[in-house]
Each structure stands twice: as C-alpha cells, then as structure tokens.
C-alpha positions as CSV (number, residue, x, y, z in Angstrom):
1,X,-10.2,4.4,-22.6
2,X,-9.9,7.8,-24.0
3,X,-8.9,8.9,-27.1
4,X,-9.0,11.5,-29.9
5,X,-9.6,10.5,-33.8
6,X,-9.8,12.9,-36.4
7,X,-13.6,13.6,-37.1
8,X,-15.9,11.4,-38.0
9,X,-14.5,7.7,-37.4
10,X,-12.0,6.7,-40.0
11,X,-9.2,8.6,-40.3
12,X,-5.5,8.9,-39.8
13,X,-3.1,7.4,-42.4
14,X,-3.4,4.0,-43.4
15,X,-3.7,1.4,-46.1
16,X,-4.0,-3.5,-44.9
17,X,-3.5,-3.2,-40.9
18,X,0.0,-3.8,-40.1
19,X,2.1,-0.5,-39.6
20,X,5.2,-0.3,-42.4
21,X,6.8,2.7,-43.9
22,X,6.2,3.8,-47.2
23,X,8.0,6.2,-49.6
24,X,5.6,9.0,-51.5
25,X,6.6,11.7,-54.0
26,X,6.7,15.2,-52.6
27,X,3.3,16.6,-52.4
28,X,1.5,13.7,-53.1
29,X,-2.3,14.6,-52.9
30,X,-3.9,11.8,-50.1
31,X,-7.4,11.1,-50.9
32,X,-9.2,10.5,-47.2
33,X,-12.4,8.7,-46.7
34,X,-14.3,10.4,-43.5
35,X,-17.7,8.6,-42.1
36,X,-19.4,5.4,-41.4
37,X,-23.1,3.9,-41.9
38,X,-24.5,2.7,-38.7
39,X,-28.5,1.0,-37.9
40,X,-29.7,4.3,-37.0
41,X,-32.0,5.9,-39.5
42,X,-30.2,8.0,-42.1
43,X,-29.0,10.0,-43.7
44,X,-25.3,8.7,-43.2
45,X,-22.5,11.2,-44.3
46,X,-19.6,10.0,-45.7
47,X,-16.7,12.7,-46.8
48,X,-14.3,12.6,-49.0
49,X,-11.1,15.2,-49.6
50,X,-7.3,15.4,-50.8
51,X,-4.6,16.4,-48.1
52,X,-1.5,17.6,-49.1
53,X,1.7,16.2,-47.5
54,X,5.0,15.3,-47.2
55,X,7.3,18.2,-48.4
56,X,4.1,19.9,-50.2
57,X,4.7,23.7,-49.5
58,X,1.2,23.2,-48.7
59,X,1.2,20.4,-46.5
60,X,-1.8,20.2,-44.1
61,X,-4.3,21.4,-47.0
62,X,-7.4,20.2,-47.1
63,X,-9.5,20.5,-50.5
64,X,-13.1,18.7,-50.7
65,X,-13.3,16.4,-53.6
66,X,-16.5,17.2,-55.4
67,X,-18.3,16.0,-57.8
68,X,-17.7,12.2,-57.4
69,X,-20.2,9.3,-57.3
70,X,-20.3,7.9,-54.0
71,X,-22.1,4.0,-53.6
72,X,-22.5,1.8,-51.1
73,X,-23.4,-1.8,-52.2
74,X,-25.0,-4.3,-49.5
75,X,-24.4,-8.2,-49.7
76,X,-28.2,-8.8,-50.7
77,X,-26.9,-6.3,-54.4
78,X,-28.7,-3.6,-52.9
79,X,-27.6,-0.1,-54.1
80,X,-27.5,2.9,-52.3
81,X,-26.8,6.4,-54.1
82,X,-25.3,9.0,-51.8
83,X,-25.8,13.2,-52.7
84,X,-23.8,15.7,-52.7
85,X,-25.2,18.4,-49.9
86,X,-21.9,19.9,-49.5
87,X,-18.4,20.4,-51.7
88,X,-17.1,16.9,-50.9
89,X,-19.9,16.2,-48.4
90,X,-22.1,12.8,-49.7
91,X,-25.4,11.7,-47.9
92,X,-27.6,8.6,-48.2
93,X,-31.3,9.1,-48.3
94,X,-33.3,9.8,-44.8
95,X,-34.3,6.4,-45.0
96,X,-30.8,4.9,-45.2
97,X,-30.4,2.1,-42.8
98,X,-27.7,-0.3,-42.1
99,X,-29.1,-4.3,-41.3
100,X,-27.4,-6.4,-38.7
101,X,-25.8,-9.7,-40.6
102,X,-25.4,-7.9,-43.6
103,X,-22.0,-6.8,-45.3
104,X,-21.9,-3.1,-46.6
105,X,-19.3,-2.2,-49.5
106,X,-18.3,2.1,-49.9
107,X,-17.3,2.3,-53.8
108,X,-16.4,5.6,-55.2
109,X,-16.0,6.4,-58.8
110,X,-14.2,10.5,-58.8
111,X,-14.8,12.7,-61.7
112,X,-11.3,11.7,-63.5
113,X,-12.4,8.1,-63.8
114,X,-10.5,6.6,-60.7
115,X,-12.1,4.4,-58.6
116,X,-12.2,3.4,-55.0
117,X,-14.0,0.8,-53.4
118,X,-13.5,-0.5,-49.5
119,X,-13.4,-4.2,-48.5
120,X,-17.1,-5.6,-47.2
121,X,-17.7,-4.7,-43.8
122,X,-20.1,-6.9,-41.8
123,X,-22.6,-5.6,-39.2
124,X,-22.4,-7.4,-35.8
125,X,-24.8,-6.8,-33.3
126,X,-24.4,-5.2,-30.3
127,X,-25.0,-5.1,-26.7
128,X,-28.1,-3.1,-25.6
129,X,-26.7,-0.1,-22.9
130,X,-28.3,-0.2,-19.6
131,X,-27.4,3.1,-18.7
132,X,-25.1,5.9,-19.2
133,X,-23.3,7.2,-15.4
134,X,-21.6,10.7,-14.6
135,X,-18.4,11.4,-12.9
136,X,-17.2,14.8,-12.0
137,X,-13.5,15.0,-11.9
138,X,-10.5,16.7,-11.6
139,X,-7.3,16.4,-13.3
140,X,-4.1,17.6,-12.3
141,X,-1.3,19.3,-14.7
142,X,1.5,21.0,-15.0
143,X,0.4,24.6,-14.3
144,X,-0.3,23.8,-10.0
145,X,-2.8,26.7,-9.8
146,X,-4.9,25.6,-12.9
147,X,-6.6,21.9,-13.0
148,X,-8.4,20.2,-15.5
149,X,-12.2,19.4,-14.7
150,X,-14.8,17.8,-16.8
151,X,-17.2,15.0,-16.8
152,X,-16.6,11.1,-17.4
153,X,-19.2,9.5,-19.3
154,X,-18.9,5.8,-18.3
155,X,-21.4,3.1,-19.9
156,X,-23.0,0.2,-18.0
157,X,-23.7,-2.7,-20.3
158,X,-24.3,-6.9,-20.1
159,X,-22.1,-8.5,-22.7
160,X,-23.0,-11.4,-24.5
161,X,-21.4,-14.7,-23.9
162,X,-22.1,-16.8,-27.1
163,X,-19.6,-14.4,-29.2
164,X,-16.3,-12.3,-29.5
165,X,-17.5,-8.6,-29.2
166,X,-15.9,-5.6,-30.5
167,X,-16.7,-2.2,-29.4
168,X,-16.4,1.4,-30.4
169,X,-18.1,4.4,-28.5
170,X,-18.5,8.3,-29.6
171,X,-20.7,10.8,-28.6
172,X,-22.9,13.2,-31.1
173,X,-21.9,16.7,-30.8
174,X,-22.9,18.3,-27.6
175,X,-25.7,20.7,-27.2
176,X,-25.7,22.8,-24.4
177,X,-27.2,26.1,-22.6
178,X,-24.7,29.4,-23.5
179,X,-25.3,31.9,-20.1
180,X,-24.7,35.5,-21.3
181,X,-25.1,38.6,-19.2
182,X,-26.0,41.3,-21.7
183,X,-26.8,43.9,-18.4
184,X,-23.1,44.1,-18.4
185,X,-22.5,45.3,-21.6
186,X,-20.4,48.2,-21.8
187,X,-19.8,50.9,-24.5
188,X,-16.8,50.0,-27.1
189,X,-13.5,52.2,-26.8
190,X,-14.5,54.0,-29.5
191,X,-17.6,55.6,-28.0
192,X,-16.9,59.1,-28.4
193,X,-18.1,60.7,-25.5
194,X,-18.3,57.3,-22.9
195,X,-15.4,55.1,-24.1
196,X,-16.1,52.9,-21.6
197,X,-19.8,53.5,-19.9
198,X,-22.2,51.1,-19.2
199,X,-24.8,50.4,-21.9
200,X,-27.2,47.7,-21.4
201,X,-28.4,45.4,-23.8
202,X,-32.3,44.4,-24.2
203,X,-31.2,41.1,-25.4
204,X,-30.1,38.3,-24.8
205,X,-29.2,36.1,-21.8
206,X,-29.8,32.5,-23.0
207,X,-29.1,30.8,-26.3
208,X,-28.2,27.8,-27.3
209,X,-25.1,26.0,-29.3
210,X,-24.4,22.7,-30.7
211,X,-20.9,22.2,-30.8
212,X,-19.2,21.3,-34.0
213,X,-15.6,19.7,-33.5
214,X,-13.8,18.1,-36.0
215,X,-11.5,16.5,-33.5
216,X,-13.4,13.4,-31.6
217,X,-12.8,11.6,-28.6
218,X,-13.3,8.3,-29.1
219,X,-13.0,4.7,-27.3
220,X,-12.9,1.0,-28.4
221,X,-12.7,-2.7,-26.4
222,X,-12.8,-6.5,-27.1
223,X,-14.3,-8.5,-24.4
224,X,-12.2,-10.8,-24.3
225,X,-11.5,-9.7,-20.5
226,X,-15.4,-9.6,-19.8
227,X,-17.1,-12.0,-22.2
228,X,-20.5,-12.7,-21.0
229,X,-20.4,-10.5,-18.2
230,X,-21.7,-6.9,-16.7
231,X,-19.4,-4.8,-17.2
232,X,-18.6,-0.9,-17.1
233,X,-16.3,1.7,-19.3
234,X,-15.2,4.8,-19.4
235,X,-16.0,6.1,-22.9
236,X,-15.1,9.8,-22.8
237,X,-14.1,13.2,-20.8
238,X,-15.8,16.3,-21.6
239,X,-13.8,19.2,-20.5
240,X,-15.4,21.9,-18.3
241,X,-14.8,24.9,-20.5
242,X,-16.3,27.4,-18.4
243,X,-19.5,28.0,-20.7
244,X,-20.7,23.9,-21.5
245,X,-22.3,23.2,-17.6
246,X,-23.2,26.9,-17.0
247,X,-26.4,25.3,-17.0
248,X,-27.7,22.4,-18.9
249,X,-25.7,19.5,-21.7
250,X,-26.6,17.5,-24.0
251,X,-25.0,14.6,-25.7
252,X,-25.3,11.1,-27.2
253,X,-23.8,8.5,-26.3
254,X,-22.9,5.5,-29.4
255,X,-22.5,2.4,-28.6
256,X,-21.1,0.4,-31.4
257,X,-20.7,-3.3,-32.9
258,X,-18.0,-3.4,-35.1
259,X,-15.9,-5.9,-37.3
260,X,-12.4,-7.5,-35.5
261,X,-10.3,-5.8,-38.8
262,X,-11.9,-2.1,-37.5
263,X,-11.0,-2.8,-34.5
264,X,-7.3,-3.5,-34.8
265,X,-7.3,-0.2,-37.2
266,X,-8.7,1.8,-34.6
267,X,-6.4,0.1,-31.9
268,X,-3.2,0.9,-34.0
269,X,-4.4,4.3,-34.6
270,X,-5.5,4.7,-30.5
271,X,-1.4,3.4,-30.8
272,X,-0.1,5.9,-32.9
273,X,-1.3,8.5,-31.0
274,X,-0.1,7.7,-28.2
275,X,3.1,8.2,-29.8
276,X,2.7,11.3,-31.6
277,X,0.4,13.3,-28.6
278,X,-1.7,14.7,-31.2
279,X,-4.0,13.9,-34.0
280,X,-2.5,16.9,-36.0
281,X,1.0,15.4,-35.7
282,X,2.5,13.2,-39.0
283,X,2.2,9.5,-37.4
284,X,5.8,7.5,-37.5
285,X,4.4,4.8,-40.0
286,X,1.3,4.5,-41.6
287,X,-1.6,2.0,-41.0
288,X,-3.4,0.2,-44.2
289,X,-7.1,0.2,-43.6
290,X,-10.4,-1.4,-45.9
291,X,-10.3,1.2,-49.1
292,X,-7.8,0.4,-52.1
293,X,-7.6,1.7,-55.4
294,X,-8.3,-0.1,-58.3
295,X,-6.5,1.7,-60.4
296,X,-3.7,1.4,-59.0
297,X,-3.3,-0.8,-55.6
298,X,-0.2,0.8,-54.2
299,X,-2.1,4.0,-53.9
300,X,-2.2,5.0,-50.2
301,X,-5.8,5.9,-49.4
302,X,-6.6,7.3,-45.8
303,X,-9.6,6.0,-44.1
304,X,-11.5,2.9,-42.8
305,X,-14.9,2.5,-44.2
306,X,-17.2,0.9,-40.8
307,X,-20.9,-0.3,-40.9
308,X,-21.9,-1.0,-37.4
309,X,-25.0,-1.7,-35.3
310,X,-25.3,1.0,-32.4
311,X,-27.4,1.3,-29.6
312,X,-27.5,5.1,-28.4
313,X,-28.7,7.0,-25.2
314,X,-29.5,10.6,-24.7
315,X,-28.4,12.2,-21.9
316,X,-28.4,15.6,-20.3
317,X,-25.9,16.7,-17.2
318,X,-27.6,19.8,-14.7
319,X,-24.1,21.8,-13.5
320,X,-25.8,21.3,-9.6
321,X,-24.6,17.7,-10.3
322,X,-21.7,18.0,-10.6
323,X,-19.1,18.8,-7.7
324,X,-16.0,20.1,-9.8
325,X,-16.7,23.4,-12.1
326,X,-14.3,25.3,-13.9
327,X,-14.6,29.2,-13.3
328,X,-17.3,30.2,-15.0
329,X,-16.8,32.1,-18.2
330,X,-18.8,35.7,-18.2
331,X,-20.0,36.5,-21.8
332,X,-20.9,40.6,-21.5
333,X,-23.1,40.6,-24.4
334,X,-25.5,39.4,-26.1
335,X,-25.8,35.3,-25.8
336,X,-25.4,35.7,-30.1
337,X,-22.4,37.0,-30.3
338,X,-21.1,33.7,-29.5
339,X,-20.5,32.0,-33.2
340,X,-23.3,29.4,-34.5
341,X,-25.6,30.1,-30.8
342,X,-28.9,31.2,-31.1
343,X,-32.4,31.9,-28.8
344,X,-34.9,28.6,-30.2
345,X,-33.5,25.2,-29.0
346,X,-33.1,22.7,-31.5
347,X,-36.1,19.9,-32.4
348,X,-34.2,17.2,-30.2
349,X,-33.8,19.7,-27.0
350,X,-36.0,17.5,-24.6
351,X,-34.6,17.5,-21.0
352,X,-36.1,16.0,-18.3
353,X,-38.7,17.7,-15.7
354,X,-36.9,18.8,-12.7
C-alpha cells in the first residue's frame, strides 16, 4: 500500500493514538519531532521545529528549533548525545547503532528549560528481504491524453511464524543519471546581434542528482493475513518524470521492524490521509503519538519517535527495462543548470556490469 508521510517518518499531528479533537489558542507554535533511529550504522538524524497554526497569520511556518539538547537513552542506561549539524538539525555519532531487543527513549531538553521526552520504543526484529522486483506501469487520470507512468517497487520476503510482525517500508532518496543536450543550446533573447542562434556548449551532457524530497512515500502491514508465510508487497510508485529513467536509478529500499503502537500511528495517519488527499492539508482530528511534555502534559507535540531493525537492498532500474516511459524531458544546457546535479557520481554509485 502506497502512501505519502511528511519527511522523514513521524509526522502529522498527533499526541496517545486514538483520534479526538482538541481546542488550541490561535497561533499556537507546534513543536514537531522529525526522524527515527534504525540498526543501520549512524549517524541518525532526528529534527526538531515549531509550526505555526490554526488562525496564525502565519500558519504553515516552519522555524528550526536550535540550540536544544537532544538524548536518546537505551534500556541498558546507555546515553547517546546527538549534534547540532544544522539549525534544528541533531545527529548521533557515525557509530550510532540501534540493538534489536533493546528499548530506545528520544528526550529533549530546549533552550527555555522545557522538556520532552517520548515513550520507550522497542526494537523487533525483522524479516530478512529476498529481493526487491520491478513493475512498469501506467496509470490512468483525468486528463485522457496524459497518463501517469512510473515504477512499482514490490518486496519479496518469508515472514516469520513464531511472532506478530509489523512492518514499515521507505526508500532513501533516489539517485539517478540527469541526460542534458548542451549541443542544443541556443543564444538567450537578449543576444544582441543572434537573439536566438545556435551556440553550443563544451559542457556538459551527463550529471548526476540525488533527489531531496521532503514529502515521502511510505507503506506499512501486520501479518496477520500472512504469518509465517512467503509473501509479496507493493511498497512504493516512483513517478516517471521525464528526467529520473533517462538512463539509470538508484534507490534503497527499508525494510522495517517496528513496535504495534507505531504501527497503529502510522495506520491512522495512512487514514487521515486518505481523507484529506494531501499531506499539506489540516487533518480533521489529530492523532496522539509517543512524545509528551513534561512540563505540561496537555501540550500537543507532533511526532512519533520509532527505533526499528531494518534490512535494506540497493537497487538500480536501466530505462530499457522498463516498457512504459514518460516523454522524455530535453534539458538544452548544460547537465548543471539543473539545481544540486553535478558531473562526479556520489561514493555509493555502484551499478551493476551490463
């Protein structure tokens, strides 16, 4: 099942798990938690900001909150400090790893004094993936003359029988080829004697860009339909933009243990949006997740602090394998015009001989 969360994995209103309505003063500033710890080696981001809302004349604002000290405690008293890298950006060390059976606690003390702390998460294991498969497909809409096309990612895994298993699956931001045709360049408008000439460029046809979305597909599953047995699911779609399967992509696929209270957060949030079409829309009620205030506990805090073991598989999609493609998208210029692309592939790019 496919659905969209709000970067990172914890978002969207919330504060115990049942949905109820709650009154706020106008403008109320919601502190959000962003980010989870996971068994892959570190460092582990974990972001924290104030949104303004309901009635705020600047509703929708996000600010980074800065400054704070950010923890996360493990059930053996085992403290972890995370560092500031970016205004209201907190990182563990490289080293950072999250241990299956253990319970992981996010506490966070802000500069004012006021301090957070989530409830202990417990890290389940989770089912190894046997492979990650590829469908090409094509969605109809509205507009007749214009289909959606895109890949399915669909993961083939063995569940185990001798426990109740909850899932959650995202995918790392994709990495793919950018095609350019910089012989096509032409002069701008304001060229004073060839407004509109040709004008080669020496460079350059191919870069490459990692994508950076803050809005995030994502997909979760008990198994209590396929306990104990081989089973398949769809985990994401990954539209056909015209530029991503030029050539080659890149992505990760996360395969994720989680606790049954995440999972009924993430379900009523997979819920909510349903309802409202869009992550950017104000959700009909609001969902309690793991983080309270101790100050005060009928502060609403957004966000659901996970810790989850994850099994992961790289995996990179040729456009000759797949049999729907959007029109491709002619770039004129140089490949680093496009924003954030550049001509050296990144330390992970690795694909396979053809």
């Amino acid at each position: 099942m496919l659905k969209r969360l709000l970067v990172i994995c914890l978002l969207i209103p919330l504060s115990c798990i049942d949905p109820y309505n709650i009154g706020l003063e106008e403008g109320e500033q919601l502190l959000t938690v962003e980010g989870f710890i996971n068994t892959m080696p570190g460092p582990h981001v974990i972001k924290l900001t104030r949104t303004d809302t309901y009635g705020s004349v600047f509703e929708g604002l996000i600010r980074p909150v800065r400054q704070a000290q950010v923890i996360v405690r493990d059930s053996e008293g085992l403290v972890t400090f995370l560092e500031e890298i970016e205004p209201g950006e907190y990182q563990t060390p490289a080293g950072f790893v999250a241990r299956v059976g253990l319970s992981y606690t996010l506490q966070i003390r802000l500069l004012n004094g006021r301090e957070y702390t989530s409830f202990p998460e417990r890290v389940n294991p989770v089912a190894p993936i046997d492979s990650v498969s590829i469908r090409s497909v094509q969605i109809a809409t509205e507009n007749r003359l214009q289909d959606r096309v895109g890949v399915q990612l669909v993961a083939h895994f063995k569940d185990p029988g001798d426990q109740n298993n909850f899932y959650y699956w995202r995918t790392r931001p994709g990495t793919y080829v950018v095609v350019a045709n910089p012989e096509l360049f032409t002069n701008p408008p304001t060229h004073p004697t060839n407004p509109r000439g040709p004008n080669p460029k020496d460079c350059c046809d191919i870069c490459y860009l990692t994508e950076n979305n803050r809005l995030q597909d994502f997909a979760i599953a008990s198994d209590e339909d396929f306990n104990g047995l081989e089973t398949s699911q769809i985990i994401t779609f990954i539209e056909d933009n015209g530029t991503r399967f030029r050539r080659t992509f890149r992505t990760e696929v996360l395969q994720m243990g989680i606790s049954q209270e995440a999972h009924r957060f993430l379900r009523l949030v997979d819920q909510q949006l349903g309802i409202t079409g869009s992550v950017f829309d104000q959700p009909p009620a609001n969902i309690r997740g793991n983080m309270i205030s101790l100050d005060d506990p009928n502060e609403l805090v957004l966000g659901y602090f996970i810790a989850a073991d994850v099994q992961s598989q790289v995996l990179y999609i040729n456009n000759q394998d797949l049999e729907f493609r959007a029109t491709p998208r002619i770039i004129a210029d140089d490949c680093r015009v496009v924003p954030n692309a550049t001509t050296s592939p990144p330390p992970f790019w690795n694909p396979p001989a053809n």
